[in-house]
N, C-alpha and C positions, 0 to 999 in steps of 0.2 A: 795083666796083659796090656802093653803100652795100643793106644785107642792110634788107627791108624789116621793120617790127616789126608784131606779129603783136596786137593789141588782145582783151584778153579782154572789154573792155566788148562790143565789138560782136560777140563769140560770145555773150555772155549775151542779147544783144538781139534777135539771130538768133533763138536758141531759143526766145525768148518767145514770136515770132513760125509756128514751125514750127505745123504743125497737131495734130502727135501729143503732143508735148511742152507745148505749151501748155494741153492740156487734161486733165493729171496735176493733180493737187489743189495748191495752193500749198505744202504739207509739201512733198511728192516735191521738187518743184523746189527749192528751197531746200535739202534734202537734196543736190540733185545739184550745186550752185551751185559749190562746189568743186573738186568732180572738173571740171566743164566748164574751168575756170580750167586746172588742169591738164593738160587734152589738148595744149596748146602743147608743151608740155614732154615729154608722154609720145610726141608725134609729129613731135618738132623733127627727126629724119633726114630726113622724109617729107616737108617742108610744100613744097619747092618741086618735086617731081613734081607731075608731070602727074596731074589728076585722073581717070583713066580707070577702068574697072569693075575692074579688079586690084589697082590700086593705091589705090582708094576701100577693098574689102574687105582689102586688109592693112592698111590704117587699122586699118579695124576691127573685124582679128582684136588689132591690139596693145590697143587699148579694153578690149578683151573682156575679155583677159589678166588687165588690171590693173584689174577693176573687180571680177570674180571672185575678183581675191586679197586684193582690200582693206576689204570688210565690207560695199561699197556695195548687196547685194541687200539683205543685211537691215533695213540702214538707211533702205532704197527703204521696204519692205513693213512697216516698223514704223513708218511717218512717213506711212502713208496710216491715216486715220480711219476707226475701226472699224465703221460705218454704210459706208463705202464700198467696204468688203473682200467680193470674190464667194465668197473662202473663209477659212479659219484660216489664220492665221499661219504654220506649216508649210506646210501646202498650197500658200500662196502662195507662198513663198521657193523651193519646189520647180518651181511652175511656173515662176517667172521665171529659174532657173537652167536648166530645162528651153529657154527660149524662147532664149537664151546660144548653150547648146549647139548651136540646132539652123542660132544663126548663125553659128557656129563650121563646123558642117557645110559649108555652102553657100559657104561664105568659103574653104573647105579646095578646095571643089569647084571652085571658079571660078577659083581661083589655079592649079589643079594642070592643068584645061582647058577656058579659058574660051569658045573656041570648038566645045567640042562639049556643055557646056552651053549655049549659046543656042541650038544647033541642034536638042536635043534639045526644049528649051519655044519652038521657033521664035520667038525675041526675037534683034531687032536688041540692038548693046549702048545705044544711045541708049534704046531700051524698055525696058531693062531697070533702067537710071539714073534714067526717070523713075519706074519701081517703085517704086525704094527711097526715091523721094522728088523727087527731082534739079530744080529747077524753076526759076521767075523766072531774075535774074541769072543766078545761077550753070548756069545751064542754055543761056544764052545764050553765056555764054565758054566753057562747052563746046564747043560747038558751032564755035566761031568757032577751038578749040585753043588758047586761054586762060588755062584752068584748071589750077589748080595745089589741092596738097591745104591749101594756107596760105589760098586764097582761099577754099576750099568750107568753110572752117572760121568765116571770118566772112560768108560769106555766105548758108549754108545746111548748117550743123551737123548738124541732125537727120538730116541720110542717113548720117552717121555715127555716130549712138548711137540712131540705131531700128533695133529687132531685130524688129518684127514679124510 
């Protein structure tokens, strides 16, 4: 079976597209341009599971890992225009490592048991995928048991790098 190739044009296109992501100042994004490039790479084990709520979130606990170790908060929050900052520069590298962390949390929770998290915020796991985003397309091959974490990658990115 020829191994299907994973196009970073069409995760960058994706993400233009995402609603959270597209509406980061053009710095942020260009900032992030790279690393998106990279997800290929940093999740090539993972791309042909199933895209399901476990295996979406250890996506992106490995994201998390390597975007925390790599300078990308500060790069994020020094490449947004000073008129557009709600706080100082500390401040803000704090909160967005804060917001990290607290996906790190949830991602820890969900992997460790994910059915007695949903039962607890009584969410289906389909509820819970459209939460974090999960929509159109790739929402459809979900659905259909389709989905793989190579397809959610160009289809719809940002349920992987929104932490909000």
């Amino acid at each position: 079976m020829k191994k299907k190739i994973i196009s970073p044009a069409k995760i960058w296109n994706a993400l233009q597209e995402d609603k959270v992501f597209s509406i980061q100042p053009e710095e942020v994004r260009m900032v992030f341009k790279p690393y998106a490039f990279e997800m290929i790479a940093a999740l090539e084990g993972m791309l042909s599971l199933e895209a399901n709520l476990i295996n979406i979130y250890k996506a992106k606990l490995v994201l998390v890992e390597i975007w925390t170790g790599s300078g990308l908060i500060d790069e994020i929050v020094e490449a947004v225009p000073l008129e557009r900052r709600a706080y100082d520069t500390q401040k803000a590298k704090r909160v967005l490592r804060q917001s990290l962390d607290h996906a790190v949390l949830i991602g820890d929770i969900i992997c460790e048991n994910k059915d007695a998290f949903l039962k607890t915020y009584k969410l289906t796991e389909e509820a819970a995928l459209k939460i974090i985003g999960l929509s159109g397309p790739a929402l459809e091959k979900y659905l259909k048991g389709k989905l793989t974490i190579g397809r959610l990658l160009e289809l719809n990115p940002g349920v992987l790098i929104n932490n909000g």
